[in-house]
N, C-alpha and C positions, 0 to 999 in steps of 0.2 A: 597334463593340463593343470591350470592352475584352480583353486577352489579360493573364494573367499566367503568369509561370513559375512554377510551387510546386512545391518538391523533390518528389520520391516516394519509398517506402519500395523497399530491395530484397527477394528472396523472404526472407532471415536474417532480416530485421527486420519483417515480416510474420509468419513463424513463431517471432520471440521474445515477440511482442505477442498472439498467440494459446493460446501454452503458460497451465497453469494455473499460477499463484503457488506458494509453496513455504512451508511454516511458516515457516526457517529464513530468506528474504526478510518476514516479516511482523514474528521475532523481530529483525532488522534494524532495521526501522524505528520499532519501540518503543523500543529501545534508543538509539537516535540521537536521540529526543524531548529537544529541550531542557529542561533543568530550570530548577526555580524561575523557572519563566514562570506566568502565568494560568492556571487548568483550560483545559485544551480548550473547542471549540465546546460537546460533550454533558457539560462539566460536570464531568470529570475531569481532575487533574493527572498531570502526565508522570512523578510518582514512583508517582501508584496502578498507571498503567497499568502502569509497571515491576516492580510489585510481585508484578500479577497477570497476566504475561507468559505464559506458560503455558495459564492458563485462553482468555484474551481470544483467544489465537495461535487456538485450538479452534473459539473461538466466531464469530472472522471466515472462518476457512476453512471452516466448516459455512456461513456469510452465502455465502460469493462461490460455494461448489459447488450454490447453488438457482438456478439460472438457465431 
C-alpha cells in the first residue's frame, strides 16, 4: 500500500473555514474582478457586477446562508 503524507489543517484553520463569509469579503472580491476581460462564466462582466456590488453582495449572501 501506498502511504502518503498530506498536510493537515490546524484547529484556526479549521474554524476560519467554517465561519460564515462576510459581505465585506464578497464586496472584496468583486472589486478585485479583473476588468475589460470576457463576461464571466454566467454572462456578466466585471464592470456590471461592479456596478451592482451592493445588490449581488445581498443576493449571494442570502445563496450561501440556504444550506
Amino acid at each position: 500500500p501506498e502511504y502518503h503524507n498530506l498536510p493537515k489543517l490546524n484547529n484556526e484553520e479549521i474554524r476560519n473555514l467554517d465561519r460564515p463569509i462576510t459581505s465585506k469579503e464578497i464586496e472584496g472580491i468583486i472589486n478585485n474582478l479583473p476588468t475589460k476581460k470576457n463576461p464571466r462564466p454566467y454572462g456578466f462582466t466585471s464592470e456590471f457586477n461592479q456596478t451592482f456590488k451592493e445588490e449581488l453582495t445581498l443576493i449571494i449572501l442570502k445563496f450561501l446562508s440556504q444550506n
